[in-house]
C-alpha positions in Angstrom: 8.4 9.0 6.4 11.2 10.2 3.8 13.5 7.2 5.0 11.5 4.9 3.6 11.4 3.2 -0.4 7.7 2.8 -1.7 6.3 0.9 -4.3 4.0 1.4 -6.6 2.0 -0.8 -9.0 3.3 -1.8 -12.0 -0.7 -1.1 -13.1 0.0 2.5 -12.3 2.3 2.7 -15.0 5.3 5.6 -15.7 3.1 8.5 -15.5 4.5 10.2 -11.9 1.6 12.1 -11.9 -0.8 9.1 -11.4 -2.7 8.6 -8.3 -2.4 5.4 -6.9 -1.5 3.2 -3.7 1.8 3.2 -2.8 3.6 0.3 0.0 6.3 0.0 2.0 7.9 -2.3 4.9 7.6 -0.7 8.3 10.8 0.0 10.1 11.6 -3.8 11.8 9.6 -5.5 9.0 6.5 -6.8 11.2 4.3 -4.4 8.9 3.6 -2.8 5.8 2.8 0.7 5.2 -0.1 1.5 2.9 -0.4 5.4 1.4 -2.3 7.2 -1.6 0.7 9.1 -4.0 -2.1 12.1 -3.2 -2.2 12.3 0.3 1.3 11.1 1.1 1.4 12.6 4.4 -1.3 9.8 5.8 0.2 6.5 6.6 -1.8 3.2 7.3 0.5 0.5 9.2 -1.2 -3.1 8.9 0.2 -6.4 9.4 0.7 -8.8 6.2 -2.3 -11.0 7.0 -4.8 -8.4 8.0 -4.0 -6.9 4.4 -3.7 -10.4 2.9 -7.2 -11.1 4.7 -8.4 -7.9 3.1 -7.4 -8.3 -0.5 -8.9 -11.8 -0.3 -12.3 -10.7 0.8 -12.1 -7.7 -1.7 -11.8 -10.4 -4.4 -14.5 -13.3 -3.1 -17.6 -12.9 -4.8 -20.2 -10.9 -3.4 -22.7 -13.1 -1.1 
C-alpha cells in the first residue's frame, strides 16, 4: 500500500530505524490501517470502534 501516508507515534521518536506501529485511513475512510514499521508488508484493516474498543480494554485494569 505505497499510496497511502502513515503515522507514527510521536513516542517513537526520530530514530527511522525504530520499530513501532504505524496507522493509516483505509481508502474511503470507513477504516484504519494498523502495520509494524518491521513487517510493513502485513496490513490489519479495523474499524475505529473495534480499535477504540480495543485500546480501552488494553487500558482497564486487570479483573
Amino acid at each position: 500500500m505505497p499510496d497511502r501516508v502513515w503515522q507514527k507515534s510521536s513516542y517513537s521518536g526520530d530514530d527511522a530505524s525504530r520499530d513501532c506501529v504505524e496507522v493509516a485511513t483505509a481508502p474511503g475512510g470507513e477504516a484504519l490501517l494498523l502495520r509494524e514499521s518491521e513487517d510493513p508488508a502485513a496490513v490489519l484493516h479495523v474499524t475505529s470502534p473495534s480499535l477504540h474498543a480495543l485500546l480501552i480494554a488494553c487500558k482497564a485494569p486487570p479483573t
